[in-house]
C-alpha positions as protocol buffer text, in pm:
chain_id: "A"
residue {
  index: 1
  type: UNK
  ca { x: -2370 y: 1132 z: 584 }
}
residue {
  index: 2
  type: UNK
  ca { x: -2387 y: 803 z: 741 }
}
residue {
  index: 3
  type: UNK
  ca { x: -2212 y: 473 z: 557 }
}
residue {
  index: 4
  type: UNK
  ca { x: -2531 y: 367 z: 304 }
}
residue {
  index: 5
  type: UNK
  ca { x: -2776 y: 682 z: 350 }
}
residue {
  index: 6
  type: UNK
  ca { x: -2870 y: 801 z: -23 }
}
residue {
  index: 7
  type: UNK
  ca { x: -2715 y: 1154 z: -217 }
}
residue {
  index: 8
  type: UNK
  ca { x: -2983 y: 1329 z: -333 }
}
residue {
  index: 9
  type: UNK
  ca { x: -2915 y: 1614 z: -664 }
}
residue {
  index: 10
  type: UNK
  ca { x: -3109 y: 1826 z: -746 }
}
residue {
  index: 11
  type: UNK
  ca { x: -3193 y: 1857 z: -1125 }
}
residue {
  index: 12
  type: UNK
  ca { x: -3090 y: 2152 z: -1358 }
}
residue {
  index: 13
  type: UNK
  ca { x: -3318 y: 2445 z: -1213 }
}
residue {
  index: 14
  type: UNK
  ca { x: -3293 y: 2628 z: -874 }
}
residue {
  index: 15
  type: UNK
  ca { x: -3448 y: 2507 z: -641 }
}
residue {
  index: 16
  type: UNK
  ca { x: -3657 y: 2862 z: -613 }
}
residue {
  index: 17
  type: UNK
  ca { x: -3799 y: 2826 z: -962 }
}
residue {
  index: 18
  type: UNK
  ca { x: -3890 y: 2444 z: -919 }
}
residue {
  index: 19
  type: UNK
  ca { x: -4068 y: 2500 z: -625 }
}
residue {
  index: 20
  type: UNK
  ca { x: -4191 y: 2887 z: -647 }
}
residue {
  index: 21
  type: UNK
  ca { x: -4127 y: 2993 z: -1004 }
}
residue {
  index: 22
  type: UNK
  ca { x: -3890 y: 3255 z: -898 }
}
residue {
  index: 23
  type: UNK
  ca { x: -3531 y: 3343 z: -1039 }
}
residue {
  index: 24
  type: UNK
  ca { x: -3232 y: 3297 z: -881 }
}
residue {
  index: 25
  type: UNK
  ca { x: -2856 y: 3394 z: -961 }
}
residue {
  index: 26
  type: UNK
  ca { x: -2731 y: 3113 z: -765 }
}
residue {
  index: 27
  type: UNK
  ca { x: -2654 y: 2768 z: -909 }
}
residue {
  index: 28
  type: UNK
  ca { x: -2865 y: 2489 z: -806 }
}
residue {
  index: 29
  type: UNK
  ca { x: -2761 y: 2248 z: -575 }
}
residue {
  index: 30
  type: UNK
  ca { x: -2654 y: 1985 z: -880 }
}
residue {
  index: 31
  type: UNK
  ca { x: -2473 y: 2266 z: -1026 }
}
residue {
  index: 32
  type: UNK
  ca { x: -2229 y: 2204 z: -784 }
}
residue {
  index: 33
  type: UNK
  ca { x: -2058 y: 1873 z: -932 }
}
residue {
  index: 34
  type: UNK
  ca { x: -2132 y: 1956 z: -1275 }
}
residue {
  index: 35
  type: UNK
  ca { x: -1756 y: 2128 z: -1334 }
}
residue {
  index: 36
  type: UNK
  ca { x: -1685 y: 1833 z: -1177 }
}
residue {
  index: 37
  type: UNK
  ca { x: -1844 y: 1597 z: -1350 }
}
residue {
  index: 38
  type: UNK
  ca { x: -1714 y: 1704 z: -1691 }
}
residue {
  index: 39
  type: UNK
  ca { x: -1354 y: 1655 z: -1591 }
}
residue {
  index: 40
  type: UNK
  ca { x: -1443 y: 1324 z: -1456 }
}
residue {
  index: 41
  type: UNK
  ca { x: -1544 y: 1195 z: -1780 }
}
residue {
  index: 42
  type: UNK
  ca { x: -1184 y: 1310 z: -1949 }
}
residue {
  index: 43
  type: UNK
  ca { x: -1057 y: 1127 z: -1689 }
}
residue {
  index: 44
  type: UNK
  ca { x: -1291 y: 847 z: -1771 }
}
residue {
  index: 45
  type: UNK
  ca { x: -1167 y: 840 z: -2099 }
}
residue {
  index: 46
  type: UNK
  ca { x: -806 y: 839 z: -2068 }
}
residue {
  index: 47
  type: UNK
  ca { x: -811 y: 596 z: -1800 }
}
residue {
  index: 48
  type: UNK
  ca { x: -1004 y: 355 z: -2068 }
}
residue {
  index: 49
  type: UNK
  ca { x: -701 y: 461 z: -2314 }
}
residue {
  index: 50
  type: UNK
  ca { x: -424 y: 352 z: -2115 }
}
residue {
  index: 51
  type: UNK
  ca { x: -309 y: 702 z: -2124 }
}
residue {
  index: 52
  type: UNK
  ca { x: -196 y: 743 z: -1741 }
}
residue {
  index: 53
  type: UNK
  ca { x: 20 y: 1039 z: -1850 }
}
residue {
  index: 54
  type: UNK
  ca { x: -256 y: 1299 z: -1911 }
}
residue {
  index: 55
  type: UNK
  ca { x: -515 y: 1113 z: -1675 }
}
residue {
  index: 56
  type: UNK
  ca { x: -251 y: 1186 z: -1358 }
}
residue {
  index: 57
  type: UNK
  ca { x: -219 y: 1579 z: -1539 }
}
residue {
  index: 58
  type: UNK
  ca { x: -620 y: 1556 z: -1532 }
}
residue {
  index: 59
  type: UNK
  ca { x: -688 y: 1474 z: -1196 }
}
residue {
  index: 60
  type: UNK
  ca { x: -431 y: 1701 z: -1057 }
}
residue {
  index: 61
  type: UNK
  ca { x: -607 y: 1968 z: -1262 }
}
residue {
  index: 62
  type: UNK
  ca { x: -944 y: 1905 z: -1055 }
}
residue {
  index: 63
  type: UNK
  ca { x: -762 y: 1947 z: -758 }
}
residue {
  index: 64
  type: UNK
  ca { x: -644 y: 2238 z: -841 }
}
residue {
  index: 65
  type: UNK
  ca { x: -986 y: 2367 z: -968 }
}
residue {
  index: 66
  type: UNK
  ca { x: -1131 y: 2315 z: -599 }
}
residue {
  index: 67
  type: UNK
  ca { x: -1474 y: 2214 z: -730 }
}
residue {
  index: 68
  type: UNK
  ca { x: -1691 y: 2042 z: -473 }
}
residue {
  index: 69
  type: UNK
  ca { x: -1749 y: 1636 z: -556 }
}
residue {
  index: 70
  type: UNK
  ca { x: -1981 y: 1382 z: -476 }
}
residue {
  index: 71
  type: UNK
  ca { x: -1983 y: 1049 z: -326 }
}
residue {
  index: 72
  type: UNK
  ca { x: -2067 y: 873 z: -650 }
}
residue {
  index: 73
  type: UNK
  ca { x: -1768 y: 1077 z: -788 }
}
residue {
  index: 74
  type: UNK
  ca { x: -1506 y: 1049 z: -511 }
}
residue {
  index: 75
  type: UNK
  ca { x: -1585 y: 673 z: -541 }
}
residue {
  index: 76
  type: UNK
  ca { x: -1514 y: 683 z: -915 }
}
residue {
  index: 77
  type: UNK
  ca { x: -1188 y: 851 z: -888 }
}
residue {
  index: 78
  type: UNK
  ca { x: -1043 y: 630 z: -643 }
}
residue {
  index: 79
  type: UNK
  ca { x: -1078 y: 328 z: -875 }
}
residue {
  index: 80
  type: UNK
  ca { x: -908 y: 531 z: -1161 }
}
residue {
  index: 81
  type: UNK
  ca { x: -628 y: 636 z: -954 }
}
residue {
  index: 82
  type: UNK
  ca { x: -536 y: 335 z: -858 }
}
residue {
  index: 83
  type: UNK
  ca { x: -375 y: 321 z: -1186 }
}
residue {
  index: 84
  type: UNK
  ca { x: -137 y: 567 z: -1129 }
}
residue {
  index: 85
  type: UNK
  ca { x: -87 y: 526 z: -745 }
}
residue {
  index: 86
  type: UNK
  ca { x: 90 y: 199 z: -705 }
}
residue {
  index: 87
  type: UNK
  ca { x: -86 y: -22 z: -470 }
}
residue {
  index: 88
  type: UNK
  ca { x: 229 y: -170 z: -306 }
}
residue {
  index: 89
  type: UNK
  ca { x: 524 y: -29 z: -155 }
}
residue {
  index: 90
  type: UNK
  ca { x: 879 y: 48 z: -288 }
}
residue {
  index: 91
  type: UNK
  ca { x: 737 y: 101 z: -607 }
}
residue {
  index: 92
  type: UNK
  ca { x: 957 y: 192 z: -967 }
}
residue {
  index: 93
  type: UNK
  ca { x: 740 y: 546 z: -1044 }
}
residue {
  index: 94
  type: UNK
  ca { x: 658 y: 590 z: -1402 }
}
residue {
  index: 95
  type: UNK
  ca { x: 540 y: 930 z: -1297 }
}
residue {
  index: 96
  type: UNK
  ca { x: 580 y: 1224 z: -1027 }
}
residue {
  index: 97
  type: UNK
  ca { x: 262 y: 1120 z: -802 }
}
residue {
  index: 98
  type: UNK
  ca { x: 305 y: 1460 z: -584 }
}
residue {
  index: 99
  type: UNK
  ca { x: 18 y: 1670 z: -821 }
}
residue {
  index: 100
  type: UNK
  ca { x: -217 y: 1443 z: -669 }
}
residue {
  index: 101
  type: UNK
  ca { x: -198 y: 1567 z: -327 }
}
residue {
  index: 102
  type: UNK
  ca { x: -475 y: 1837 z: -392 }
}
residue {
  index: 103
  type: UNK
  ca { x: -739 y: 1635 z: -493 }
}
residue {
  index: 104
  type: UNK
  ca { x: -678 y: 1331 z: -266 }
}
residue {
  index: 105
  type: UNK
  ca { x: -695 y: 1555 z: 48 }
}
residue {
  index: 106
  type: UNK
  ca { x: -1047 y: 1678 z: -118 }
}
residue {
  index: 107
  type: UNK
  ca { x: -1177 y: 1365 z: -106 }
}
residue {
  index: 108
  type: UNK
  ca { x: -1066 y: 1251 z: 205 }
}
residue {
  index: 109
  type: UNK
  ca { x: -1206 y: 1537 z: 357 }
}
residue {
  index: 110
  type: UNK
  ca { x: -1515 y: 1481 z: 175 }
}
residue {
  index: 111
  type: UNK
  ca { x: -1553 y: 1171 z: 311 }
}
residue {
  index: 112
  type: UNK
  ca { x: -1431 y: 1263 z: 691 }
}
residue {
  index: 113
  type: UNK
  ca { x: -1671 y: 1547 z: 631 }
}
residue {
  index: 114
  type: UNK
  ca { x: -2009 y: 1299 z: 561 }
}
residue {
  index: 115
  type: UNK
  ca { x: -1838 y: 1067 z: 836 }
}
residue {
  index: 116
  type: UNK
  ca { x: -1911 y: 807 z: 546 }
}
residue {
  index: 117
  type: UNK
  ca { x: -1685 y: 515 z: 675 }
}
residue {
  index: 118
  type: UNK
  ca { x: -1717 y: 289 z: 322 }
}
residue {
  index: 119
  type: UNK
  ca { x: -1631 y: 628 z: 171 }
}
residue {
  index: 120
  type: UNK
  ca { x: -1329 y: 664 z: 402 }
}
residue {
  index: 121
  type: UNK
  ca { x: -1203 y: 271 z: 357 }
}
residue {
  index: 122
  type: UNK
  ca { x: -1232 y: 346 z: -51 }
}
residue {
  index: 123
  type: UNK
  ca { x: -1044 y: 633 z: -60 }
}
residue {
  index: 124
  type: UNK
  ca { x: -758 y: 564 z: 214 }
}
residue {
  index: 125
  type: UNK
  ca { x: -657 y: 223 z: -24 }
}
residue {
  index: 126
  type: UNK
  ca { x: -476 y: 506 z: -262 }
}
residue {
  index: 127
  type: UNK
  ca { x: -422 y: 800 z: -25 }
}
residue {
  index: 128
  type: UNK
  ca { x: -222 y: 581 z: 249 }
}
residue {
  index: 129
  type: UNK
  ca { x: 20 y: 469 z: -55 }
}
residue {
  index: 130
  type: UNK
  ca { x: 8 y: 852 z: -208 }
}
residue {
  index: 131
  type: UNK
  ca { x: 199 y: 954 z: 113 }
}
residue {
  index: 132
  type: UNK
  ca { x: 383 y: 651 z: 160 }
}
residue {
  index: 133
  type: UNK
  ca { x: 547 y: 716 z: -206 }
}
residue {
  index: 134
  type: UNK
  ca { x: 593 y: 1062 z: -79 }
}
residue {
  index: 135
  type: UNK
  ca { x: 820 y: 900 z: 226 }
}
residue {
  index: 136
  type: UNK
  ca { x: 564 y: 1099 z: 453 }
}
residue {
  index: 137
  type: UNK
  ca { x: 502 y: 791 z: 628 }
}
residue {
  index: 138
  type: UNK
  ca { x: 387 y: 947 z: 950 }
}
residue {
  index: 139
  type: UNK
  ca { x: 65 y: 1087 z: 717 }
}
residue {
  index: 140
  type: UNK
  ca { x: 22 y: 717 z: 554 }
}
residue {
  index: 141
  type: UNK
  ca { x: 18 y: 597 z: 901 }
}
residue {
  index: 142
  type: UNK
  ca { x: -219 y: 846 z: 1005 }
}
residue {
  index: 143
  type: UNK
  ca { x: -478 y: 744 z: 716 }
}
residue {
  index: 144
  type: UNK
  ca { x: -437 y: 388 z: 818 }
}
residue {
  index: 145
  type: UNK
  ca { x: -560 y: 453 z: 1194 }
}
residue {
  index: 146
  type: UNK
  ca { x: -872 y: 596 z: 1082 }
}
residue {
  index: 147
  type: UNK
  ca { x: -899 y: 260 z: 846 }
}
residue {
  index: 148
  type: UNK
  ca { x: -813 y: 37 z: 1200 }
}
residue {
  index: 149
  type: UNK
  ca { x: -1058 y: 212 z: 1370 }
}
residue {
  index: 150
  type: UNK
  ca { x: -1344 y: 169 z: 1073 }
}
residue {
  index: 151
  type: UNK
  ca { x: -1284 y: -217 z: 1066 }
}
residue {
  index: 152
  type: UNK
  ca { x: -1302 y: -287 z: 1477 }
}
residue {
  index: 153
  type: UNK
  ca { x: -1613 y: 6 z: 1473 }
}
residue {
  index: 154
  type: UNK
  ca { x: -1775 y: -301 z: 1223 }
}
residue {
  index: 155
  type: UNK
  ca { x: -1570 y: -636 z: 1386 }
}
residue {
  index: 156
  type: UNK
  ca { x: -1398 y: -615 z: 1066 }
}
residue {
  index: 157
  type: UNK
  ca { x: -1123 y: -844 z: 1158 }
}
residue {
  index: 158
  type: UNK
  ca { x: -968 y: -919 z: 794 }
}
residue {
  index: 159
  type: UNK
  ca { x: -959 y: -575 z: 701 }
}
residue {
  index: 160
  type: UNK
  ca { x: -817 y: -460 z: 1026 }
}
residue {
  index: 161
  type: UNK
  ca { x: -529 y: -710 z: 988 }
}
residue {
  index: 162
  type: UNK
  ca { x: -474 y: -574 z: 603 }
}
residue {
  index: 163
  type: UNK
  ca { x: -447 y: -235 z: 781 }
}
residue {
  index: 164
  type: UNK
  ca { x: -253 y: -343 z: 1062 }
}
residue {
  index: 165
  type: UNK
  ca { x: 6 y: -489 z: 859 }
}
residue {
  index: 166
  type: UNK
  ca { x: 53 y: -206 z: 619 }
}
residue {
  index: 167
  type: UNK
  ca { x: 62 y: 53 z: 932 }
}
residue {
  index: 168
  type: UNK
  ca { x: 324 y: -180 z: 1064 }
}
residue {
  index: 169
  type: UNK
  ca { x: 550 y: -173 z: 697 }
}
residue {
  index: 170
  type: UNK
  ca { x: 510 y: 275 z: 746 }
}
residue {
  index: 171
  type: UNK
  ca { x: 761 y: 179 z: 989 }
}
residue {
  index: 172
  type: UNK
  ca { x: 954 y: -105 z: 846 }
}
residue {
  index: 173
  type: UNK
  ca { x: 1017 y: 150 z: 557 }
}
residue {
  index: 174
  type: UNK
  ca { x: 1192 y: 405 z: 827 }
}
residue {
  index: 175
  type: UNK
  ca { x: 1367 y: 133 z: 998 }
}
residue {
  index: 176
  type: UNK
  ca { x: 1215 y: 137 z: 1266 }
}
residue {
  index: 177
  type: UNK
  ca { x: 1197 y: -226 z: 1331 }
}
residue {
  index: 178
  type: UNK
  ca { x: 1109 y: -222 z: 1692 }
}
residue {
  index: 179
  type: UNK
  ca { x: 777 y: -27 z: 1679 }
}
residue {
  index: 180
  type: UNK
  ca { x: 705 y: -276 z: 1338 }
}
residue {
  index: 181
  type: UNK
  ca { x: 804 y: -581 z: 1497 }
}
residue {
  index: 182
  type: UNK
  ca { x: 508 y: -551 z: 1777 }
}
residue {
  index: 183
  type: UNK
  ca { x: 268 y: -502 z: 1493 }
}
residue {
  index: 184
  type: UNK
  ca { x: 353 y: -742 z: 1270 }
}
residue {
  index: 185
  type: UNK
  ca { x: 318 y: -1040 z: 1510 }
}
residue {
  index: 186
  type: UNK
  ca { x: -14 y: -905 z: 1605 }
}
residue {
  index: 187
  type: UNK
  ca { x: -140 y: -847 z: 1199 }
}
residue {
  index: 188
  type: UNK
  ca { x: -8 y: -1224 z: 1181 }
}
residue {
  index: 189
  type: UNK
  ca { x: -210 y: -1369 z: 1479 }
}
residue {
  index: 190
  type: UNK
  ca { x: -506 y: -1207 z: 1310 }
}
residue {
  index: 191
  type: UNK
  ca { x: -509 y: -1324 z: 972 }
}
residue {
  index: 192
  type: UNK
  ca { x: -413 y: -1664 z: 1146 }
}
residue {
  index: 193
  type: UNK
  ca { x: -754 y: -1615 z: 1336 }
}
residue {
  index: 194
  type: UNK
  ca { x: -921 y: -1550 z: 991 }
}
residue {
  index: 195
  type: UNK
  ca { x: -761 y: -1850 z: 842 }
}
residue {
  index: 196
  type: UNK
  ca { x: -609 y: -1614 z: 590 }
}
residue {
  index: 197
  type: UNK
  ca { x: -250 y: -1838 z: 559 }
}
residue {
  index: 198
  type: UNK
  ca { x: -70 y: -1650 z: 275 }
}
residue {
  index: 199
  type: UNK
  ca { x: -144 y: -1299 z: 443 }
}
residue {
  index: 200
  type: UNK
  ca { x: -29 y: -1483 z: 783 }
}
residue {
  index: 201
  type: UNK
  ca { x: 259 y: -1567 z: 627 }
}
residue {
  index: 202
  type: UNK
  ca { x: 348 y: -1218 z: 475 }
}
residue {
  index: 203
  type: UNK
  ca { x: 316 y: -1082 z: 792 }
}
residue {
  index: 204
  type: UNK
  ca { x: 536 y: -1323 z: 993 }
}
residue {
  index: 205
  type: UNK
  ca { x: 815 y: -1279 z: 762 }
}
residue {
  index: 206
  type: UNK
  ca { x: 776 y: -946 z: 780 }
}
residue {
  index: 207
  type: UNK
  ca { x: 824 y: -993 z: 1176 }
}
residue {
  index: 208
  type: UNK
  ca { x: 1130 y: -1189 z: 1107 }
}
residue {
  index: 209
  type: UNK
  ca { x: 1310 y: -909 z: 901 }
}
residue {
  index: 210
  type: UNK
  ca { x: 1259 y: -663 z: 1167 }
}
residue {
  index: 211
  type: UNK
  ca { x: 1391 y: -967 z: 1442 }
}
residue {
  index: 212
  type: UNK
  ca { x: 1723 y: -1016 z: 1212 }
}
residue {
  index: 213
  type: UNK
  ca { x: 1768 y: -596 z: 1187 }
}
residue {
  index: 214
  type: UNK
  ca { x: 1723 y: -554 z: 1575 }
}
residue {
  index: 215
  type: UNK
  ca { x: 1997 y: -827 z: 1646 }
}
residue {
  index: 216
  type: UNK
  ca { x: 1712 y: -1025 z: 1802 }
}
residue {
  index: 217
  type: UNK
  ca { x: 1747 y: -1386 z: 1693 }
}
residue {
  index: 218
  type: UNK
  ca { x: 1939 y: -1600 z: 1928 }
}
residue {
  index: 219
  type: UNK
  ca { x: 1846 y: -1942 z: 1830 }
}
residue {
  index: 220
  type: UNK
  ca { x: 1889 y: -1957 z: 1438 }
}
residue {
  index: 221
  type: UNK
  ca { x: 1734 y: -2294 z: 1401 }
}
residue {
  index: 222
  type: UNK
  ca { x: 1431 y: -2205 z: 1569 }
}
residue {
  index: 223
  type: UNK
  ca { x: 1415 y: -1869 z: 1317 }
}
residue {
  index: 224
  type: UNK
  ca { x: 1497 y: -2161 z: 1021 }
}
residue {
  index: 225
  type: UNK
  ca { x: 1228 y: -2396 z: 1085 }
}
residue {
  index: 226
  type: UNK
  ca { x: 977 y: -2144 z: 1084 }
}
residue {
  index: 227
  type: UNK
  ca { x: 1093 y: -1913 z: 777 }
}
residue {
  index: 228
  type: UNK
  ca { x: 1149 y: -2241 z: 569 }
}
residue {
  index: 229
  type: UNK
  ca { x: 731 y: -2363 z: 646 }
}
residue {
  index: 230
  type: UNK
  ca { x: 668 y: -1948 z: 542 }
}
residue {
  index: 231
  type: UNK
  ca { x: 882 y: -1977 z: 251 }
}
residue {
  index: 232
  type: UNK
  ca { x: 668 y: -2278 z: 76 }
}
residue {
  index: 233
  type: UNK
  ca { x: 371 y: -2082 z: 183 }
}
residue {
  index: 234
  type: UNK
  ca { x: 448 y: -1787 z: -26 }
}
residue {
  index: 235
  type: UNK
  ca { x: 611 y: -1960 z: -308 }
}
residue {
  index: 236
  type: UNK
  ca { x: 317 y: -2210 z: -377 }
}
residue {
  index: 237
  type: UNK
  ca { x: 66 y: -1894 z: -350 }
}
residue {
  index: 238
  type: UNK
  ca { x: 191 y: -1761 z: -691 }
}
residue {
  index: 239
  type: UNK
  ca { x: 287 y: -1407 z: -445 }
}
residue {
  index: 240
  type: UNK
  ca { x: 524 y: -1301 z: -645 }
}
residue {
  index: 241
  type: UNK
  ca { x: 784 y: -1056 z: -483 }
}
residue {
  index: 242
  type: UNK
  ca { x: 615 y: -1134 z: -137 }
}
residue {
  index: 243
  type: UNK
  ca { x: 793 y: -1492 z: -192 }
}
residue {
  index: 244
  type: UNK
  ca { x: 1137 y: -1313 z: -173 }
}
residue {
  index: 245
  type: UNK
  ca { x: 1109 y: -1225 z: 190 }
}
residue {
  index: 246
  type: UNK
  ca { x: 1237 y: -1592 z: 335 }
}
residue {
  index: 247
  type: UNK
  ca { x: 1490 y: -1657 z: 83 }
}
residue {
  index: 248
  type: UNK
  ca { x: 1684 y: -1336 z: 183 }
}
residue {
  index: 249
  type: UNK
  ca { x: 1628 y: -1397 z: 553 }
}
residue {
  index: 250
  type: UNK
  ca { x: 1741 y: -1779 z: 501 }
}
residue {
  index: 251
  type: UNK
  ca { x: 2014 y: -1560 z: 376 }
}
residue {
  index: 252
  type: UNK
  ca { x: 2067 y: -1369 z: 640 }
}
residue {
  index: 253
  type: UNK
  ca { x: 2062 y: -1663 z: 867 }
}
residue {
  index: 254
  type: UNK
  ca { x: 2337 y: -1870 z: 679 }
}
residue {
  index: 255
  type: UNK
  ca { x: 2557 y: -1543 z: 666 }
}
residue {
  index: 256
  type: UNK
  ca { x: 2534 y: -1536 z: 1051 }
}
residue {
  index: 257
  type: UNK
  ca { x: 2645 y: -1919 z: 1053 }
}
residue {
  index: 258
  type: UNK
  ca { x: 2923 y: -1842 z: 822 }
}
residue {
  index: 259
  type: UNK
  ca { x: 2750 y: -2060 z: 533 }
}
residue {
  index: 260
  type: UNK
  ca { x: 2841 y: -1823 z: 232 }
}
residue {
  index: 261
  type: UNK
  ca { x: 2751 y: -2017 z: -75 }
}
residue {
  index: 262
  type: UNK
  ca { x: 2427 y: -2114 z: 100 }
}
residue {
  index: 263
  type: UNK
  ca { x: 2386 y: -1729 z: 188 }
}
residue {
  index: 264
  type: UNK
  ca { x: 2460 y: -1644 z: -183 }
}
residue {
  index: 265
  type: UNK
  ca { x: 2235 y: -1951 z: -342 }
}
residue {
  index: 266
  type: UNK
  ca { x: 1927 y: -1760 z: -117 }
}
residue {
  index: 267
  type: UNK
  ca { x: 2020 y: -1430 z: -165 }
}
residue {
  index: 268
  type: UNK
  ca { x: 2023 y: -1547 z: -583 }
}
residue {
  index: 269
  type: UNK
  ca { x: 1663 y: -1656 z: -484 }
}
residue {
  index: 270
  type: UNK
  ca { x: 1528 y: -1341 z: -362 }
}
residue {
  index: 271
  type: UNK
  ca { x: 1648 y: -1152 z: -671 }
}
residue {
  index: 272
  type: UNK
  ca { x: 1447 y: -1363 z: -918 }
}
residue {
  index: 273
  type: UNK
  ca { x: 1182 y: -1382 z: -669 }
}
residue {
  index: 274
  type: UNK
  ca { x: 1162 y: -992 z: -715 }
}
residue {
  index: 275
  type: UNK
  ca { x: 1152 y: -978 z: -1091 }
}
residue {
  index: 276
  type: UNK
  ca { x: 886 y: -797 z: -1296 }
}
residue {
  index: 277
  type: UNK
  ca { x: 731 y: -676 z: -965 }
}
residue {
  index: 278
  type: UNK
  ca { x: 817 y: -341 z: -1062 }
}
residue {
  index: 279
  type: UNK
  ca { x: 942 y: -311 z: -707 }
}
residue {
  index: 280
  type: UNK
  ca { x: 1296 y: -172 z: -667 }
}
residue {
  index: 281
  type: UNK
  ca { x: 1334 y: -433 z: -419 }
}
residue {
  index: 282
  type: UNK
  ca { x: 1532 y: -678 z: -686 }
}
residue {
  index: 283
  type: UNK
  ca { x: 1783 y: -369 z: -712 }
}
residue {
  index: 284
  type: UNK
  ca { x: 1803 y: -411 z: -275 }
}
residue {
  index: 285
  type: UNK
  ca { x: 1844 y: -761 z: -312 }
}
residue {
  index: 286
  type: UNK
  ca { x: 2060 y: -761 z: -610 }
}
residue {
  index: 287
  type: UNK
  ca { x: 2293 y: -500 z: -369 }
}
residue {
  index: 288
  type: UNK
  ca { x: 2304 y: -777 z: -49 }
}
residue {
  index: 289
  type: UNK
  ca { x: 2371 y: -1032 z: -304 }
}
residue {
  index: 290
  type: UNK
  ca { x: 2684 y: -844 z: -439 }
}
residue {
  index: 291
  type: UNK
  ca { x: 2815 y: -787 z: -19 }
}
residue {
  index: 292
  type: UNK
  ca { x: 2743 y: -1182 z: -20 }
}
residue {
  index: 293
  type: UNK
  ca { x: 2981 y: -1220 z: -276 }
}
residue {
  index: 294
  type: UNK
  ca { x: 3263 y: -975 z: -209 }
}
residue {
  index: 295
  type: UNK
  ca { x: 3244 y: -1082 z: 139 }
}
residue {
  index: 296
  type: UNK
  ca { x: 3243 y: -1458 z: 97 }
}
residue {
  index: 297
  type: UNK
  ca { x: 3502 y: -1447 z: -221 }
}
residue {
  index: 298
  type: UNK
  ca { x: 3800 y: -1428 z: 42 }
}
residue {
  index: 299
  type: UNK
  ca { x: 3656 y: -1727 z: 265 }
}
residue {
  index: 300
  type: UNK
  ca { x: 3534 y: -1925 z: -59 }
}
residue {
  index: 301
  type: UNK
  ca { x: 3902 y: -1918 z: -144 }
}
residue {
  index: 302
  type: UNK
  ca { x: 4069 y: -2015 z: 137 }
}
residue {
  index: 303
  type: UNK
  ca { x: 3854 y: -2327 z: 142 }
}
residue {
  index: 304
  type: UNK
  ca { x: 3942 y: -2394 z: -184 }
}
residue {
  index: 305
  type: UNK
  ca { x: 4324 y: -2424 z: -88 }
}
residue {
  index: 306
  type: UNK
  ca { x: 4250 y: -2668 z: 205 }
}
């Protein structure tokens, strides 16, 4: 089914008796998402109660149960799981997100099977970060491919940049900062062409990290200028732990120099930066901070003496 062509259900009856009067011992068509149906309205429920806890057990149950589902329903479910499925990376899970696998890979196939592109977009949001919280990053990637090639199939250039970026971070979250690096310049250059700043800048600094892991930055002051005019970007857009991205490469930069107390006061940065995200990243921060400060403590004392 084509991207905007109508579902049509049949109503309670077979279709024989509607149209012939006959009998028939198979369920009508409608029958079909009516199991279906009945679980997605528990789910309903205890997504409108907060109660995440039973809603994950839910869903996972209509995976299990294999019954077919609609567009209208696949579409539902997406936006409800969204509250269980963290929409970021390096998330702190409140709950074991593996159950889900079932009835995610129903739905994508359901909507690879209709070749319904908007379907496809919807669902890959949540199934992308389902494997990337798995550490299958290699699946998360390929979900995000088949987003890439649904925004350039439309000129889509905002949403292929969103998708560009977040294919890039599957590999930032390996380490594999060379493939990233590539990427990230390129997801940068097109929210810059989209006038998209804050998304520009998320992506640049995510460019920088992999630069500083790969041993790649010979002129520091070059690296400074730039991270300090992303830094203001991200801090005056209210994006929360996105902000702490400069402050622990400004970090990195006055470590290379030597500067400790500058390295620590950015490092100290980062780590509030990161607070309440519900990221673990102010637990990685909070780690470089302490290596700062064991490292520096000889060299801050020796100073001291002078």
């Amino acid at each position: 089914m084509k991207p905007g062509a109508r579902e049509f259900v049949f109503g309670m009856e077979p279709v024989e008796q509607v149209l012939y009067g006959e009998t028939s011992p198979a369920p009508a068509i409608a029958n079909a998402y009516l199991n279906a149906e009945a679980r997605i309205e528990e789910i309903h429920s205890l997504h409108a109660a907060g109660n995440y806890r039973d809603l994950l057990k839910a869903a996972s149950s209509l995976g299990e149960s294999g019954y077919p589902l609609s567009i209208r329903q696949c579409l539902v479910l997406t936006i409800m799981l969204r509250a269980v499925v963290p929409g970021y990376p390096n998330p702190v899970l409140a709950f074991d997100l593996e159950p889900l696998g079932p009835l995610l890979q129903s739905m994508w196939n359901n909507a690879m099977k209709r070749d319904d592109e908007r379907l496809q977009n919807h669902i890959a949001s949540v199934y992308f970060r389902w494997f990337e919280h798995g550490k299958r990053y290699e699946d998360a990637r390929r979900i995000l491919a088949k987003t890439i090639e649904n925004c350039r199939s439309h000129d889509d250039r905002g949403g292929e940049a969103y998708a560009l970026n977040n294919f890039a971070f599957e590999y930032m979250l390996e380490r594999r900062w060379q493939e990233a690096m590539p990427l990230f310049e390129a997801a940068a250059e097109a929210f810059r062409g989209q006038t998209h700043a804050v998304e520009c800048a998320n992506s640049r600094a995510n460019y920088w990290l992999c630069r500083l892991e790969c041993g790649d930055v010979i002129d520091l002051e070059e690296a400074e200028r730039e991270v300090i005019e992303l830094k203001d970007i991200l801090c005056q857009s209210g994006s929360g732990w996105h902000a702490r991205k400069p402050y622990v490469i400004l970090a990195r930069i006055e470590e290379a120099r030597g500067n400790w107390a500058e390295a620590v006061r950015f490092a100290e940065q980062a780590v509030n930066c990161g607070q309440g995200s519900d990221t673990r990243y102010p637990e990685e921060d909070l780690r470089y901070l302490e290596h700062l400060k064991k490292t520096a403590k000889p060299e801050l004392a020796h100073r001291g003496r002078s």
